[in-house]
C-alpha positions as CSV (number, residue, x, y, z in Angstrom):
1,X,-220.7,161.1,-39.1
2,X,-218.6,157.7,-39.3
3,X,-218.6,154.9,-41.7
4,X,-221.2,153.1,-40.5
5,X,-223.3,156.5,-40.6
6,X,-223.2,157.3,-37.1
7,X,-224.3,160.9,-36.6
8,X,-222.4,162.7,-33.7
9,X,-223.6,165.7,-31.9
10,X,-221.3,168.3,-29.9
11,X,-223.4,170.7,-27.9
12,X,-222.4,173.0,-25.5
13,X,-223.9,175.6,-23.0
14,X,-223.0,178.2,-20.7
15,X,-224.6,181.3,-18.8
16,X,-223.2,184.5,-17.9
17,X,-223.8,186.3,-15.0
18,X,-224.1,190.4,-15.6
19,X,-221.5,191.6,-12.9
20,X,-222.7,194.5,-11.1
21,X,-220.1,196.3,-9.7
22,X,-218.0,199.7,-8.9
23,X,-215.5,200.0,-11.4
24,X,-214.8,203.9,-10.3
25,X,-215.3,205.8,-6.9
26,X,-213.2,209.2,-6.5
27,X,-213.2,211.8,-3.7
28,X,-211.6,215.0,-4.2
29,X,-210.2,217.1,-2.9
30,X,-209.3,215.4,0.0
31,X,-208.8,217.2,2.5
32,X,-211.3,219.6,1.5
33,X,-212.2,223.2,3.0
34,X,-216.3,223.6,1.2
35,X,-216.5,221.2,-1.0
36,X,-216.0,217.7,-2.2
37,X,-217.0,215.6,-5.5
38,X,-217.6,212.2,-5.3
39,X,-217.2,210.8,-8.8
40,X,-218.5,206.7,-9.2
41,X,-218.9,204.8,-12.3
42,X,-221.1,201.5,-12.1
43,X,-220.9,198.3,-15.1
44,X,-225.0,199.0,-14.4
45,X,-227.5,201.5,-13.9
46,X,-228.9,201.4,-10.5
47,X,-230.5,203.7,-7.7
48,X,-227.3,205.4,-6.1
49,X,-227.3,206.9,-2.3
50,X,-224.3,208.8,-1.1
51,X,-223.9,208.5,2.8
52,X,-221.9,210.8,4.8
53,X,-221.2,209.5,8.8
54,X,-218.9,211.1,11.4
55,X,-216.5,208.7,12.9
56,X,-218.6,207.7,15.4
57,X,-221.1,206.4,13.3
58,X,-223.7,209.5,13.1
59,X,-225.2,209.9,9.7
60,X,-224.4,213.7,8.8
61,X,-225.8,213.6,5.0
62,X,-227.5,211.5,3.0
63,X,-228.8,211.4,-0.8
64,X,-229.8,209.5,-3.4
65,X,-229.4,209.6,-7.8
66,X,-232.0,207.4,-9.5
67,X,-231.5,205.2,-12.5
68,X,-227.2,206.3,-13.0
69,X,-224.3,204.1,-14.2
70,X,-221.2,206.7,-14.4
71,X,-222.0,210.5,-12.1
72,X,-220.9,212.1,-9.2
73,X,-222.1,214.0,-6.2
74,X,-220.9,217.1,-4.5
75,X,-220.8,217.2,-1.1
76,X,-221.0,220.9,0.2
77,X,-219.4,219.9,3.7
78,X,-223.0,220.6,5.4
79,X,-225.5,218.6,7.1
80,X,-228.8,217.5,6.1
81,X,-230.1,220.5,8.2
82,X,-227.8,222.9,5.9
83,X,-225.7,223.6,8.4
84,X,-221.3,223.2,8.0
85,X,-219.9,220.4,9.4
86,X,-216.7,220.7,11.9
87,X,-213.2,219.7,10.5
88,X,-212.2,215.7,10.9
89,X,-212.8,212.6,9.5
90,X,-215.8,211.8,7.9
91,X,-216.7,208.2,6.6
92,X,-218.6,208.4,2.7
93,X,-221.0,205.2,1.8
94,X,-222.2,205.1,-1.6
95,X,-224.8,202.3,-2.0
96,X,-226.2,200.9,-5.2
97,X,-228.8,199.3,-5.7
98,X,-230.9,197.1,-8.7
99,X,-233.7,195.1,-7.6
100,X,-233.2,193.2,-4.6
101,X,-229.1,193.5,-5.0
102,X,-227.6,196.0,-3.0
103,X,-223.9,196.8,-3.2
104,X,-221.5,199.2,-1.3
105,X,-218.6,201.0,-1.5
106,X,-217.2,203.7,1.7
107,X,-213.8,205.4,2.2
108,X,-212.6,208.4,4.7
109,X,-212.4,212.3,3.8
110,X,-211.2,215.0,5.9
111,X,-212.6,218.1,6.2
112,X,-210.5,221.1,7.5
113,X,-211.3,224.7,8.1
């Protein structure tokens, strides 16, 4: 307020987004003989999927963790059919998703026997 009785009024007002993000993904050991952990830790819970592809783009593995913000998965170096995969490179995708936002995350492992 001023001398003449003047009333001021400072008002301010922001929004914040939630980020949804990876803020951990670990694959060990790498290079791996049977098996291989895939640790991930998300700012959110969301539906998690763990991809495995061959370097040519075939999807070897694939499952999924419902409802997860900080977990991991272990990969038993085996296709969806059960059987053991053959030593190389493998691409991992782990996909998260909330709603209609979808994010990703994908690195390399070897696997040698």
């Amino acid at each position: 307020t001023d001398r003449a009785g003047n009333v001021s009024e400072f008002i301010t007002s922001f929004q914040t987004r939630e980020v949804f993000q990876f803020i951990k993904i670990k694959a060990y050991p790498n290079p791996a003989r049977d098996n291989i952990k895939i640790e991930f830790k998300l700012t959110r819970s969301a539906e998690v999927t763990l991809k495995i592809f061959t370097i040519n783009g075939q999807l070897v593995y694939e499952t999924t963790k419902n409802d997860i913000a900080q977990s991991d998965f272990l990969w038993k170096c085996k296709n969806n059919s059960g059987n053991k995969v053959a030593s190389g490179v493998y691409i991992y995708l782990l996909e998260a998703q909330i709603y209609e936002t979808k994010i990703h995350q994908h690195g390399k492992i070897a696997i040698i026997r």
